[in-house]
C-alpha positions as CSV (number, residue, x, y, z in Angstrom):
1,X,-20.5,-8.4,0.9
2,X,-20.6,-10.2,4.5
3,X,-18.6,-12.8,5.8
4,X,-18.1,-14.6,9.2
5,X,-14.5,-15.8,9.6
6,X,-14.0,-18.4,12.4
7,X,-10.4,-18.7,14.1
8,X,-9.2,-22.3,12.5
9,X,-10.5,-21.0,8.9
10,X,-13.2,-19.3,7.5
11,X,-16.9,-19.5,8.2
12,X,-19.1,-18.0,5.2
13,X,-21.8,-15.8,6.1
14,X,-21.7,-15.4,2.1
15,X,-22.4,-18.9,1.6
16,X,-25.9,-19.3,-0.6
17,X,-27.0,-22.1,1.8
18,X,-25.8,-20.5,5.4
19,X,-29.4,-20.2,6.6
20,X,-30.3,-23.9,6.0
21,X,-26.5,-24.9,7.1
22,X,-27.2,-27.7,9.3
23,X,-24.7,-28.0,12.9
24,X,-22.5,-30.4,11.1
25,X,-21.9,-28.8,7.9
26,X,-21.5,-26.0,9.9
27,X,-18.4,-27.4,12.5
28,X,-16.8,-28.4,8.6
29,X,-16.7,-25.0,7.5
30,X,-14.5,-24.1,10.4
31,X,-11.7,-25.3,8.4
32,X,-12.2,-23.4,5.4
33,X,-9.7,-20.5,5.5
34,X,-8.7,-20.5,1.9
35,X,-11.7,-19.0,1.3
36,X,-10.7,-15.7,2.6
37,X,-10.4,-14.2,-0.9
38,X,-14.2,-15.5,-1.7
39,X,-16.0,-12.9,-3.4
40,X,-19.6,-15.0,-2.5
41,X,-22.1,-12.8,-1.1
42,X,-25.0,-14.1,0.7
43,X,-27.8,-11.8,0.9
44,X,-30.4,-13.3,3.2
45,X,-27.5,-11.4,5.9
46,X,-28.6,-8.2,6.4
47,X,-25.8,-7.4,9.1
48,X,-23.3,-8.3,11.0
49,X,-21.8,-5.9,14.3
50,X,-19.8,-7.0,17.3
51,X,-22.3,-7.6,20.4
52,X,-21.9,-5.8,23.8
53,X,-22.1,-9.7,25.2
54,X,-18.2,-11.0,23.9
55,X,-20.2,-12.2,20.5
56,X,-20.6,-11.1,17.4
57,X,-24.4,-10.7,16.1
58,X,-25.6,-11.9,12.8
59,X,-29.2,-10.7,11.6
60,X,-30.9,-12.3,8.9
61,X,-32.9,-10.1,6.3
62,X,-36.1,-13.2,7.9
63,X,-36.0,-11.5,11.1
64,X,-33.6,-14.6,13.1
65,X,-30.8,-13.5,14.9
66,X,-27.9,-15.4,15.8
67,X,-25.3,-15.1,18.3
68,X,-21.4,-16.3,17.4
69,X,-19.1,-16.3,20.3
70,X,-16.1,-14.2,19.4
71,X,-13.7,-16.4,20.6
72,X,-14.6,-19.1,18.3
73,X,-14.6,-17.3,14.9
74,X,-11.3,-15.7,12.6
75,X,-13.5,-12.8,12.1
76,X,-16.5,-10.6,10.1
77,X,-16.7,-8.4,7.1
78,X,-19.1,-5.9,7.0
79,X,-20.9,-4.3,3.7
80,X,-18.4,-2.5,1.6
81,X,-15.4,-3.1,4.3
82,X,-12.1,-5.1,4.0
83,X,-12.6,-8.3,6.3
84,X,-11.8,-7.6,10.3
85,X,-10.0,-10.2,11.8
86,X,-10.7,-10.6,15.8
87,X,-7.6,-11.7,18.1
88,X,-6.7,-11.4,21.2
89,X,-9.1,-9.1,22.1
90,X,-8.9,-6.7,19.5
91,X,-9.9,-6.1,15.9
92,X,-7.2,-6.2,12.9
93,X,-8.5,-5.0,9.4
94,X,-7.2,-7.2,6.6
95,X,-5.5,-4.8,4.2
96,X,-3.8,-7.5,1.9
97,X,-3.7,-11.3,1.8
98,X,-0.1,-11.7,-0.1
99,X,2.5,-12.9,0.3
100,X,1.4,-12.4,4.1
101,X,-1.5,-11.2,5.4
102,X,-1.3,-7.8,6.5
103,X,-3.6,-5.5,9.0
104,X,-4.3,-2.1,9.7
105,X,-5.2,-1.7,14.0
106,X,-6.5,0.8,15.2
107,X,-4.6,2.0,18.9
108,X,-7.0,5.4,20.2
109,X,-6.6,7.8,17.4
110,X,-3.3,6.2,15.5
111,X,-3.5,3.6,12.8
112,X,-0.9,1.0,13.3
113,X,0.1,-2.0,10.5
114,X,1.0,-5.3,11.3
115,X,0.6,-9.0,10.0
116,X,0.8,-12.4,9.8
117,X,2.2,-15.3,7.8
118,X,-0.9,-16.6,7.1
119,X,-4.7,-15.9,8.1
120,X,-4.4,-18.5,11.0
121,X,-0.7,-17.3,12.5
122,X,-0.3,-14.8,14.8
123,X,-0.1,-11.4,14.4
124,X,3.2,-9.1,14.8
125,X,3.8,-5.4,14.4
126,X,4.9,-4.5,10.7
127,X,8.5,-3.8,11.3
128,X,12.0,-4.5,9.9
129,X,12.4,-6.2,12.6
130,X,9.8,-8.6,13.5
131,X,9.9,-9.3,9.5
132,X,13.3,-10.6,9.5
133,X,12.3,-12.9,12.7
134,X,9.1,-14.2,11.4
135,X,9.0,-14.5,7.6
136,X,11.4,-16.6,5.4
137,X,14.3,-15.2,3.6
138,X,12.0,-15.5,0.0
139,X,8.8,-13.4,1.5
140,X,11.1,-10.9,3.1
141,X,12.8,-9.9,0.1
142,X,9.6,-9.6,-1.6
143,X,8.1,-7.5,1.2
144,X,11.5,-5.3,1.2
145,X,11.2,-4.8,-3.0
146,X,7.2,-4.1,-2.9
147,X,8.2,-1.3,0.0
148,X,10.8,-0.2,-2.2
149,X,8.4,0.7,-5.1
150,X,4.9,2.1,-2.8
151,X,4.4,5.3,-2.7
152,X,6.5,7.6,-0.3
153,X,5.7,9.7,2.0
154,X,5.2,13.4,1.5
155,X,5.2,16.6,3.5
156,X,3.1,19.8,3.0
157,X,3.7,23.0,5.2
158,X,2.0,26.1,5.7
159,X,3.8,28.7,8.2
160,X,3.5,32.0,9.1
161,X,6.8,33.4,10.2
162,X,8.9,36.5,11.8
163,X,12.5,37.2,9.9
164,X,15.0,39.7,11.1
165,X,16.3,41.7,7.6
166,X,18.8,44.6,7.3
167,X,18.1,45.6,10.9
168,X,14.0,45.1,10.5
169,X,11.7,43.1,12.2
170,X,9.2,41.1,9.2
171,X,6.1,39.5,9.1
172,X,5.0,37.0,6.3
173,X,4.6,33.6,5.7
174,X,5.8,30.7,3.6
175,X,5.5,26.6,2.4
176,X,7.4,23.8,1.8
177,X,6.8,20.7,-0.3
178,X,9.3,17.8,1.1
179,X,9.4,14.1,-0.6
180,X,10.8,11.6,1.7
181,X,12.9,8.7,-0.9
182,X,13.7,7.5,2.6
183,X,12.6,6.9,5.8
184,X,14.0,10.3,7.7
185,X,15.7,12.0,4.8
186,X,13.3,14.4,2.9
187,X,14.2,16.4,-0.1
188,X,11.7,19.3,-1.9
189,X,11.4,23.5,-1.9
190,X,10.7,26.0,-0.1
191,X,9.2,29.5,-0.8
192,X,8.4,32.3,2.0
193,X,8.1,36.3,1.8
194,X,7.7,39.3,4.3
195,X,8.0,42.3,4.3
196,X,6.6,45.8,6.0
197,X,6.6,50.0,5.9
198,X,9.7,51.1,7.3
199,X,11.1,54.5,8.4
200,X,14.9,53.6,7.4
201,X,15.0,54.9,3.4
202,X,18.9,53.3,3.5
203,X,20.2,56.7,2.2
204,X,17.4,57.2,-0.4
205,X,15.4,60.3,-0.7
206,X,11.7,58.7,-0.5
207,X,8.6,59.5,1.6
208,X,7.3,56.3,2.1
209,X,9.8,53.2,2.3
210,X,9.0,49.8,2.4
211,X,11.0,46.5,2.7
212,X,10.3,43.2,1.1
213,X,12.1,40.2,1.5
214,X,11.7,36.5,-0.4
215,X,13.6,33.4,-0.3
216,X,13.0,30.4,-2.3
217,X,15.0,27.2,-2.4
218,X,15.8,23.6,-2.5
219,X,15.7,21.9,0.9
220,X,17.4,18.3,1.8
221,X,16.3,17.3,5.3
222,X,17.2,14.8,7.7
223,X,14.9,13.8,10.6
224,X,17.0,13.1,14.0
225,X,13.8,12.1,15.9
226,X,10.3,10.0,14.4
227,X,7.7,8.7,16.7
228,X,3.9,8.2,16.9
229,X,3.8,11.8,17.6
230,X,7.0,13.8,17.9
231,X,9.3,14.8,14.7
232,X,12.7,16.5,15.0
233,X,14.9,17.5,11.8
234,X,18.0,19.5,10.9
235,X,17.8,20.7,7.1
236,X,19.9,22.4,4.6
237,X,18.7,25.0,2.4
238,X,20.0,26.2,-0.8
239,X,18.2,28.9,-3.0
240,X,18.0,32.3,-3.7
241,X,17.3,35.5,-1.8
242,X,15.9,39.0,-2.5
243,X,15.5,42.1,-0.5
244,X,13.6,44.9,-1.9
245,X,13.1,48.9,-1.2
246,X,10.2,50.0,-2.2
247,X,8.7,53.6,-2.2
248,X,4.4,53.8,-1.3
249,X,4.0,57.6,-2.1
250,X,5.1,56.6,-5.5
251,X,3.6,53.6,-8.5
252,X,4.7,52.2,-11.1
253,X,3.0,49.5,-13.9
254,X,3.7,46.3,-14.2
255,X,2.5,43.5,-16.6
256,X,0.9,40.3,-15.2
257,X,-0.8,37.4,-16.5
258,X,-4.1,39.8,-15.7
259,X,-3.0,42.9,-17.5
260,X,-1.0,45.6,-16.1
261,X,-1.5,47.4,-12.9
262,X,0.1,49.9,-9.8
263,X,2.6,48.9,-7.3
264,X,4.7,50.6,-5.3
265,X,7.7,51.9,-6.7
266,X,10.8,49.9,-7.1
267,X,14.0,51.8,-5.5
268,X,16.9,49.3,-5.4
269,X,16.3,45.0,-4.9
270,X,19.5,43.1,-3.3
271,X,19.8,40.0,-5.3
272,X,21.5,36.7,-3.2
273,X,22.7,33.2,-3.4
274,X,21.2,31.8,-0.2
275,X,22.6,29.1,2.2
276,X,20.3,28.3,4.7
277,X,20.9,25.6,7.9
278,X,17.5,25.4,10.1
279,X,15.6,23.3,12.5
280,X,12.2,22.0,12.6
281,X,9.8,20.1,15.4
282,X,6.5,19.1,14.5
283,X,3.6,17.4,16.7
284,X,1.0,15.4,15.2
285,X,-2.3,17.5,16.3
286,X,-5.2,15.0,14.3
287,X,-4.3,11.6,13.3
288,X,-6.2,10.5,9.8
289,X,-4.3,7.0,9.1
290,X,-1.6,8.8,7.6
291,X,-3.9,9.7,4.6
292,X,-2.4,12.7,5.8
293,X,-2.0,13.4,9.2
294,X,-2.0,16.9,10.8
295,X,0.8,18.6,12.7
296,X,1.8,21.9,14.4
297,X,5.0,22.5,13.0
298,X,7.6,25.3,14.1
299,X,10.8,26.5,12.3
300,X,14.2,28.3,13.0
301,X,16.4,29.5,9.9
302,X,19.5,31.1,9.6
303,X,20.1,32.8,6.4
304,X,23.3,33.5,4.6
305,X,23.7,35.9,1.9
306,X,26.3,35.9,-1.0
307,X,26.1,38.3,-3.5
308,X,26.5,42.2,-4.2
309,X,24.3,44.8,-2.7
310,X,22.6,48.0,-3.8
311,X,21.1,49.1,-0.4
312,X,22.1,48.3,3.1
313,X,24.7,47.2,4.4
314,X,28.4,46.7,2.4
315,X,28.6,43.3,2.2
316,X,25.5,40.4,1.6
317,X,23.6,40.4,5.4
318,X,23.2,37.3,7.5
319,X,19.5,36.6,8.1
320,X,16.9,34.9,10.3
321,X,13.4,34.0,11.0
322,X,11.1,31.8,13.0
323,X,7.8,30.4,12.0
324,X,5.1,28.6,13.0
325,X,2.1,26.2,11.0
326,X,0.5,23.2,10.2
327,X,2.3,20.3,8.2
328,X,0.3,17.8,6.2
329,X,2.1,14.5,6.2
330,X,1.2,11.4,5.0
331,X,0.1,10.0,1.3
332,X,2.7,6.9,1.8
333,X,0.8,3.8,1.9
């Protein structure tokens, strides 16, 4: 499907008799905007690209090319593409024609939205703001109740990370899967594990020790800081924890969904009720419309045990660990 869309309405490079369009028949379609939503194709178009001259091109599938001075037309639409609406300089893909038109712009590597009250009107940046200015009291509510019900947004992370346990120094790695019902709060679990050989056997006669240590949790989030690229949130953790001694010159069997196999032996496991306060900054490294985008993220947790103990120290310890990753964010529309 192409289409040429000219500023006061709609110009149809899907109309069956373009080619043979005489001048005046032509100056009358500049009027037809309703015909935005016009699913007519016109084939003898083979295709239609912005010129390096301030026009946009129009090639016929006969060979004749024709020139269309951008200031003079609403816009294109290209094979297989929503319709691209040119203003002010700059070009604004048509994303949805009701109750208001809105566009997706494209600002270096960042996909912006905005709109307009109708195909001819100009066009705002999507906001709260600039909605409750513009648009009637009848369009905003339905623009506030649609937003209400689209999909949210969603958070993926993936983290390597360095934890301080019962006087050891751990490497491992964990993820969290956050939902966001609102704009900056974020709810969702986490999971993350590490663990190492260790010469401490914690009063134990063994020949090999080895500590493990896993957390897993429900987090509830609440982002201080959102812009194009910069993310800054405080969250609350709470879960459970585990440490575990382990002996390596010794195995025992286990069964697992695969059948039973060797693992070190199990000495003594700590068992925990977790709170956990943290901190987390993220920076958007690859922007891809939101559909997610990428970011580095890094993390600071401070763990608090309750709960009895079989190894270590008397009471539940206090815990920490810094990590580092990638964050997948996006999916809202």
């Amino acid at each position: 499907m192409r289409r040429i869309l000219p500023v006061f309405g709609l110009l149809w490079a899907c109309s069956p008799n373009f080619v043979q369009m005489s001048k005046a028949s032509y100056e009358r379609q500049l009027h037809a905007s309703w015909r935005l939503a016009d699913t007519a194709c016109n084939e003898n178009i083979q295709r239609i690209n912005p010129a390096a001259t301030g026009k946009v091109k129009i090639k016929f599938r006969s060979g004749e090319v024709r020139l269309v001075f951008k200031d003079s037309i609403w816009g294109f639409e290209q094979k297989n593409c929503s319709p691209l609406r040119l203003y002010e300089g700059s070009y604004y893909r048509a994303d949805e024609l009701s109750p208001l038109v809105r566009y997706i712009h494209c600002v270096g590597k960042d996909w912006e939205r905005h709109f307009s009250m109708s195909p001819d009107e100009p066009i705002h940046a999507f906001t709260a703001k600039q909605l409750r200015l513009t648009a009637d009291s009848m369009t905003y509510a339905t623009i506030a109740q649609a937003a209400a019900t689209h999909r949210k947004e969603l958070s993926f992370d993936f983290y390597a990370l360095n934890a301080k346990v019962l006087g050891h120094e751990l490497w491992g790695g964990g993820l969290e899967f956050k939902f966001y019902p609102r704009l900056r709060w974020a709810t969702g679990l986490t999971l993350s594990g590490s663990g190492k050989a260790v010469s401490d056997t914690f009063g134990f006669s063994i020949k090999e020790p080895r500590l493990q240590y896993l957390e897993a949790g429900w987090i509830n989030q609440y982002d201080l800081w959102q812009n194009k690229y910069f993310r800054l949130g405080i969250n609350l953790t709470n879960g459970f924890a585990m440490a575990t001694l382990r002996d390596n010159s010794q195995t025992q069997k286990v069964r697992s969904r695969y059948g039973e196999r060797e693992v070190p032996k199990r000495i003594a496991t700590n068992y925990f009720y977790l709170l956990q306060p943290g901190l987390d900054l993220s920076y958007k490294v690859l922007s891809n419309r939101h559909n997610p985008d990428f970011f580095v993220n890094m993390k600071a947790r401070y763990s608090k045990g309750f709960g009895r103990v079989r190894f270590g120290e008397h009471s539940a310890p206090s815990t920490y660990w810094f990590g580092v990753g990638l964050s997948l964010i996006g999916f809202d529309r």
